[in-house]
Backbone as CSV, one residue per row, in Angstrom:
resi,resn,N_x,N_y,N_z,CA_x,CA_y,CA_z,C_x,C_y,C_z
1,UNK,-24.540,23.602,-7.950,-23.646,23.881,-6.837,-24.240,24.962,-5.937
2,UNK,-24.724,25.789,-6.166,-25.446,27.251,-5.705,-26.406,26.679,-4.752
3,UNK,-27.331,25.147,-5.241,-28.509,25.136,-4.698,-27.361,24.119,-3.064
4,UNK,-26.348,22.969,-3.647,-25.433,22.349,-2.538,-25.484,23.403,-1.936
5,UNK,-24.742,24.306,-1.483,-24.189,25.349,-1.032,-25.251,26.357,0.104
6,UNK,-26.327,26.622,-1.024,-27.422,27.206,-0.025,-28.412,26.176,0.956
7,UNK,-28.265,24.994,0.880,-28.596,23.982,1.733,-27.909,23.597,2.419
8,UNK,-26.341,23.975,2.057,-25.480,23.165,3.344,-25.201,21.766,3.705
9,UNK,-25.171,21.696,2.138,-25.178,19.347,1.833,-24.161,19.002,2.055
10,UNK,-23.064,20.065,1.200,-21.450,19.622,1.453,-20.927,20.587,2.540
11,UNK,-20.155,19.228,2.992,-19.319,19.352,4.084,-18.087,19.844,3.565
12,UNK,-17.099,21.122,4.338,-16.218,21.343,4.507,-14.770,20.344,3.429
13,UNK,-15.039,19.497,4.121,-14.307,17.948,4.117,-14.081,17.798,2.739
14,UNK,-15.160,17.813,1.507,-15.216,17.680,0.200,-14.814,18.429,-0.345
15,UNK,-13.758,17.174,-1.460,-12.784,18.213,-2.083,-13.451,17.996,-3.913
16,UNK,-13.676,16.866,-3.736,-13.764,16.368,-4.877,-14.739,17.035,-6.225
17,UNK,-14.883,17.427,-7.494,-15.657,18.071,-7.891,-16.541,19.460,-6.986
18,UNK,-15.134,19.787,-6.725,-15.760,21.680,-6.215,-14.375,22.571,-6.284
19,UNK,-15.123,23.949,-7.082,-14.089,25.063,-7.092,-13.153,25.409,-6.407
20,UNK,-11.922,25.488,-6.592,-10.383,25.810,-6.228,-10.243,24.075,-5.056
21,UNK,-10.854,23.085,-5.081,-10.913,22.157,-4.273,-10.468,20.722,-5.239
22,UNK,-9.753,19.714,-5.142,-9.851,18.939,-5.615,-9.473,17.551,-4.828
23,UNK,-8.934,16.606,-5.992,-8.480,15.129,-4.405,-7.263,15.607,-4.601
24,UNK,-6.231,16.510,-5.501,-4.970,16.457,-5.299,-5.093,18.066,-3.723
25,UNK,-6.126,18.636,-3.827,-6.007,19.380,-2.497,-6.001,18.677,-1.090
26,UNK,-7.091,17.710,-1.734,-6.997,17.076,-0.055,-6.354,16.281,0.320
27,UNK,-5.527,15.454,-0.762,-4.474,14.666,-0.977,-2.919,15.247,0.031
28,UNK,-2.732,17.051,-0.226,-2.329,17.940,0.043,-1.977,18.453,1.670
29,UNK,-3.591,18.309,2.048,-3.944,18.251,3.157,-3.200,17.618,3.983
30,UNK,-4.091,16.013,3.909,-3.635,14.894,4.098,-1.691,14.876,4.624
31,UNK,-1.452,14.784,3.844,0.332,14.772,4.028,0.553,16.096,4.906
32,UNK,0.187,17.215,4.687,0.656,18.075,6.158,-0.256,17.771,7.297
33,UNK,-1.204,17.301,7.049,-1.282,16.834,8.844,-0.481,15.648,9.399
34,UNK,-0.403,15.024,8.075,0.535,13.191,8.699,1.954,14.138,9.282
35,UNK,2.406,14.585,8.366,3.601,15.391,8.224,3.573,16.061,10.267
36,UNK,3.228,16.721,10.239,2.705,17.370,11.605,2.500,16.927,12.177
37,UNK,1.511,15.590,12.165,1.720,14.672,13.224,3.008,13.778,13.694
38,UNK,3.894,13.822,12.728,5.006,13.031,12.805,5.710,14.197,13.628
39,UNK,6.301,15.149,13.360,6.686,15.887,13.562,7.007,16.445,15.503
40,UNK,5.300,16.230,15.357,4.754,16.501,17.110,5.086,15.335,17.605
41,UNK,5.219,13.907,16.910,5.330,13.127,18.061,4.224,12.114,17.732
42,UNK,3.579,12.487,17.102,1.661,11.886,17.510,1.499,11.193,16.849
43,UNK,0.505,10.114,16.890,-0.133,8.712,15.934,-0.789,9.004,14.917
44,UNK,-0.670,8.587,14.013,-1.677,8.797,13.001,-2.252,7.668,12.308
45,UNK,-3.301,7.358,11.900,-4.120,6.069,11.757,-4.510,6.658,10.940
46,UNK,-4.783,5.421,9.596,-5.303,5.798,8.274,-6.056,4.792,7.820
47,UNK,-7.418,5.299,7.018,-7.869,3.967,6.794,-8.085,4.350,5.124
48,UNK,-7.685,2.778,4.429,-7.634,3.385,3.102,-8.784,2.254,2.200
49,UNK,-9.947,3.129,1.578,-10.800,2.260,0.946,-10.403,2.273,-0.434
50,UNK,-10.732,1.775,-1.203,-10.650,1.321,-2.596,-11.887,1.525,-3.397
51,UNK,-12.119,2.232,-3.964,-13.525,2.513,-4.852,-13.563,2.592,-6.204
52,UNK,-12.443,1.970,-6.719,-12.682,1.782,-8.260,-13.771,1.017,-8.633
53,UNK,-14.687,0.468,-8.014,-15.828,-0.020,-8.722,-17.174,0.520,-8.339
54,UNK,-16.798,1.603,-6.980,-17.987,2.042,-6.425,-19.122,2.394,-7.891
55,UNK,-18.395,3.140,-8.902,-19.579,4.049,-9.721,-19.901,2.880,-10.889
56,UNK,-19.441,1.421,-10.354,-20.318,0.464,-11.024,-21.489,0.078,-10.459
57,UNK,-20.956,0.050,-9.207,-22.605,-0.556,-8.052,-23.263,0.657,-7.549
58,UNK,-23.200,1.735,-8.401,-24.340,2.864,-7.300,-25.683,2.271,-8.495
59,UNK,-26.268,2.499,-7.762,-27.827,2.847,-8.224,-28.195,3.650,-8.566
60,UNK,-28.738,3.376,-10.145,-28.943,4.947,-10.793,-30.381,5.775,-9.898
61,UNK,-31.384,4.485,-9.782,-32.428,5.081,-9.204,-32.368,5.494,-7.451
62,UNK,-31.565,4.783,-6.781,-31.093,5.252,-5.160,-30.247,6.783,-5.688
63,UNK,-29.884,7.112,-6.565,-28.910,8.615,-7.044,-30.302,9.133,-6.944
64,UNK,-31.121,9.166,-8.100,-32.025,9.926,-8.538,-32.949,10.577,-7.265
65,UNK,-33.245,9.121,-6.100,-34.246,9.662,-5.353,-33.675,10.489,-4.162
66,UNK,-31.935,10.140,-3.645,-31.115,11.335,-3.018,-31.664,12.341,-3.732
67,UNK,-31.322,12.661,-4.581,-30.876,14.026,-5.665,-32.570,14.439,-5.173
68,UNK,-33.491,14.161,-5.567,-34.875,14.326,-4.881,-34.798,14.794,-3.771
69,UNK,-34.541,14.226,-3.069,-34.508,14.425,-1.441,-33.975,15.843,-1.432
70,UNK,-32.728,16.081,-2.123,-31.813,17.229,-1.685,-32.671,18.326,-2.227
71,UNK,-33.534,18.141,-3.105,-34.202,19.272,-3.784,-33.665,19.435,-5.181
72,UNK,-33.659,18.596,-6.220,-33.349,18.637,-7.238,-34.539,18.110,-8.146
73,UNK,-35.533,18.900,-8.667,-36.710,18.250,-9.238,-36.962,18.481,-10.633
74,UNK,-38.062,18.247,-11.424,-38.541,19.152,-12.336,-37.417,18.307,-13.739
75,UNK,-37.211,19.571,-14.809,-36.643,18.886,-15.399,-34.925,18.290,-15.640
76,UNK,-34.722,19.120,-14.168,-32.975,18.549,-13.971,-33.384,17.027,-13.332
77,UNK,-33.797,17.209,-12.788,-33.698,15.318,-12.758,-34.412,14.240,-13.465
78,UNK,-35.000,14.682,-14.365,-35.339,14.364,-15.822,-33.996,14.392,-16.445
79,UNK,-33.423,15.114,-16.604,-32.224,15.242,-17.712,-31.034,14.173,-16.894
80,UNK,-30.693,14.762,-15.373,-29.732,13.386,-15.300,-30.397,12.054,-14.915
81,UNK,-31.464,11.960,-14.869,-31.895,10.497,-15.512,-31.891,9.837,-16.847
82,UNK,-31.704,10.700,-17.451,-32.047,10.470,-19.245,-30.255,10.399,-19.493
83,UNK,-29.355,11.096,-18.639,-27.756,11.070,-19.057,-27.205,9.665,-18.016
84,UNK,-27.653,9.152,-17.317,-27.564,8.269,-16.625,-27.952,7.023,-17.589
85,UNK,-29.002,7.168,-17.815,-29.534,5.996,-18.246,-28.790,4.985,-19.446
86,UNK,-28.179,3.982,-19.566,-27.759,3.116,-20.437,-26.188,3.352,-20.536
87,UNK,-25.853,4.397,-19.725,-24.168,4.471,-19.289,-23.381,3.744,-19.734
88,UNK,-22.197,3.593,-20.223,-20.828,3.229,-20.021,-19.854,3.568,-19.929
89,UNK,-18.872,2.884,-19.277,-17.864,3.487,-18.812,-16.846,2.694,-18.537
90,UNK,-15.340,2.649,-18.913,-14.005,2.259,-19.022,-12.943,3.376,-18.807
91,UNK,-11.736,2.330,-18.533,-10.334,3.495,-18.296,-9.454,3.122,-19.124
92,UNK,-8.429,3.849,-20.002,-7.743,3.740,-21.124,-6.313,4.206,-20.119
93,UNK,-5.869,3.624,-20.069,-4.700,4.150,-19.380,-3.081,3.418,-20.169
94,UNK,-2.436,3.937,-20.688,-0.881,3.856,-21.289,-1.777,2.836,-22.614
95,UNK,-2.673,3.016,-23.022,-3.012,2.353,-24.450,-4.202,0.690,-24.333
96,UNK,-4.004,0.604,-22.718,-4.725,-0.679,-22.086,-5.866,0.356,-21.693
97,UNK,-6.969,-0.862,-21.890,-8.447,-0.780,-21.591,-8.865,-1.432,-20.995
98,UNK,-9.665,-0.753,-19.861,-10.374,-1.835,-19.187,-12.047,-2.452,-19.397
99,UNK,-12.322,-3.591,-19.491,-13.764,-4.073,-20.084,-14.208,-2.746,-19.705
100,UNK,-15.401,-2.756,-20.597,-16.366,-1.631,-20.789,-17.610,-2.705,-19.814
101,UNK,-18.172,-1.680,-18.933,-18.970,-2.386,-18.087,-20.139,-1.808,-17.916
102,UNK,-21.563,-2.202,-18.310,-22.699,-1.366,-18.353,-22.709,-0.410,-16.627
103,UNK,-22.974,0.392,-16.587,-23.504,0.966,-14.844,-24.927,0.176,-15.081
104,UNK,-25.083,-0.047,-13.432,-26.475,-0.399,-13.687,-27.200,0.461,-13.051
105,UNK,-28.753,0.349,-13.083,-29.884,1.423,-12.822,-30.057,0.480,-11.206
C-alpha cells in the first residue's frame, strides 16, 4: 500500500481494500449524493455492472505483468505468483455452495 500511495495508482474514488475505506463507505457515499440530488431537484443516472465472475476471467499473468508495470518486482511478485497459481475459489452462503471453479492463469 505505501509503494500504491507513493506512486499515486489509486484514485481517490477507491474504496475497496483500503484503510478506514470500504464498498459499504462508498456504498455510503453513493446514497448521499443520490439523496442530494433528489433533494436539489437534479437527475441522477446510474450505471450498474455485475462482477461476480470478473475474478474468474482476470488473468493471472495480465495481473502479474500490471503489478510489474506498477513497480512490484523481485520476490513479491514471485510470491503472488506462486499464491495465485492453481487458485480456487467458491461462495458458501446460508449453507449453499457455489461450484468451485479453477481461476485461470
Amino acid at each position: 500500500m505505501r509503494h500504491l500511495k507513493s506512486c499515486n495508482i489509486l484514485t481517490e474514488f477507491q474504496h475497496g481494500f483500503r484503510k478506514s475505506r470500504s464498498c459499504e463507505s462508498k456504498l455510503i457515499i453513493t446514497v448521499d449524493d443520490i439523496a442530494h440530488n433528489l433533494d436539489s431537484g437534479l437527475q441522477t443516472d446510474l450505471i450498474l455492472l455485475d462482477f461476480s465472475k470478473a475474478f474468474d476471467k482476470v488473468s493471472h499473468l495480465r495481473l502479474l505483468h500490471k503489478l510489474k508495470y506498477y513497480g512490484i518486482h523481485g520476490s513479491l511478485l514471485t510470491w503472488i505468483g506462486n499464491f495465485l497459481q492453481g487458485r480456487v475459489q467458491r461462495v458458501v452462503l446460508d449453507g449453499e455452495s457455489s461450484d468451485q471453479a479453477l481461476v485461470s492463469s
